[in-house]
N, C-alpha and C positions, 0 to 999 in steps of 0.2 A: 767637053768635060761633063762629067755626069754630078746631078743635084741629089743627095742625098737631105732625105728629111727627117727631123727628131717625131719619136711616133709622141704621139698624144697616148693622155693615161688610157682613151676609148679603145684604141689600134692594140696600147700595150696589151689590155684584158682581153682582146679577142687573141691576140701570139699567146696568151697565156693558156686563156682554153684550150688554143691547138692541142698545143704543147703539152700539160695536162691530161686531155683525154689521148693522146697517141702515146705519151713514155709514162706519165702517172707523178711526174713532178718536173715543176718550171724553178731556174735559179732562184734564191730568197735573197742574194746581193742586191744591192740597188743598184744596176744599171741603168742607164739611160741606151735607147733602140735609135739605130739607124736606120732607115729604108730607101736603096737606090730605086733608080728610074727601072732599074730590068729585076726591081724587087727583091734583089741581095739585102741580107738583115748582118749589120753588123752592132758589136756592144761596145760602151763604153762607161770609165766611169762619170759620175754627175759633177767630178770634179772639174771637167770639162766646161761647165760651162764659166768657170771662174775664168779660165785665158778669153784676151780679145782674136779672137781667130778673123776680124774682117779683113784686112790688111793681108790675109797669107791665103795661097792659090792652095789646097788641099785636094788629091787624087782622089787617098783612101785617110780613113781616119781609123782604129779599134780592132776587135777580132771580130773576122768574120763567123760571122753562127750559125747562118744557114740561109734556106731560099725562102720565099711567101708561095708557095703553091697555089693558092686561094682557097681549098678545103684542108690543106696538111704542111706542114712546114720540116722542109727537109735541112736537118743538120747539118753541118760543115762537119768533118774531122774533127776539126777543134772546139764547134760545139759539144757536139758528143760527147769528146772529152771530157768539157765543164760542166757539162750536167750530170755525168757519169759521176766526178768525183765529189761537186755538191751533195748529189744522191748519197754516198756513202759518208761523206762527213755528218750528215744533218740524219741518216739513219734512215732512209724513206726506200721504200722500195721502187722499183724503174720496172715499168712492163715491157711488152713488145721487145723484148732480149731474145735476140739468138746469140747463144752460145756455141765458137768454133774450138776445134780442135785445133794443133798446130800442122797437120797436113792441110787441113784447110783454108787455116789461115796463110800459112805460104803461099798457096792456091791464089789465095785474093790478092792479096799482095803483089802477085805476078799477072794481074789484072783478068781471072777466069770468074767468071759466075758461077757461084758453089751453090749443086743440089742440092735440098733438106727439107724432110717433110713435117713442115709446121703450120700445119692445116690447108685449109685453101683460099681464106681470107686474104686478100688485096692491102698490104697495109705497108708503111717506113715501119722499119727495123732498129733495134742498137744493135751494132756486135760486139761482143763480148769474147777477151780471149783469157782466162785464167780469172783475175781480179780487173781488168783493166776493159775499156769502154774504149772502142778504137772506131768510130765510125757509126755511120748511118745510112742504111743501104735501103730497096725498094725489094718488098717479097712479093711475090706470086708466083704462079701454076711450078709452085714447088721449085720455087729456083731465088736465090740471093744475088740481084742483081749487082754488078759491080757498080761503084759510083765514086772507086777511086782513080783520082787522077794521075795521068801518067808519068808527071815527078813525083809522087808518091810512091813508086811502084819501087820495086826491086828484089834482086833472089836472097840474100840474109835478111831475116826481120828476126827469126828467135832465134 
């Protein structure tokens, strides 16, 4: 079974800066960060530390948010999400946005790498379909890698 560790405020400010300089805004909730042994980052709230959890055998605990890359931290689905929708509530703009059509989005969906030339910088991505934040993908040599998973996947999405 895998040991997940609560990050320190030091660990949190460096996920922050990633975070930061790659989308242009990190949640403002007060989470408290997980980090497994294969460097999965999952959140929770700090409410958490109010139960006695010694006594009980724990897999997983929170939402998953994303991975530790060591230079970049790639988003879960579900992170994306939450930062996506913090971004709008709190009125903060989000960089690194590609923005799909829905043929393209189908496209991904149905697990293809969508072409799109936005630049030629090496960087994570949000996708963006209409108002909504669905994801975190890897861009380069002009291509949107897929990084969704294959229970994710299927032919209705819009």
């Amino acid at each position: 079974m895998q040991q997940s560790t609560i990050l320190n405020s030091r660990d949190i400010k460096r996920l922050r800066e990633l975070i930061e300089h790659q989308f242009g805004y990190f949640p403002k909730e007060d989470y408290a960060f997980l980090k497994s042994e294969n460097d999965k980052i999952n959140i929770v709230t700090k409410d958490l530390a109010k139960l006695n959890l010694k006594n009980l055998i724990i897999d997983k605990i929170g939402l998953y948010f994303g991975e530790d890359c060591g230079t970049e931290i790639r988003l879960s689905k579900e992170g994306a999400q939450l930062l996506g929708q913090e971004a709008i509530e709190n009125h903060k703009p989000l960089k690194n946005v590609i923005e799909f059509t829905e043929e393209e989005l189908k496209q991904y969906f149905q697990g293809v790498d969508i072409e799109k030339d936005c630049g030629e910088e090496k960087r994570l991505v949000l996708l963006k379909y209409k108002n909504d934040i669905f994801g975190c993908a890897k861009y380069k040599e002009k291509k949107v890698l897929n990084f969704m998973p294959k229970t994710h996947r299927g032919e209705v999405i819009v």
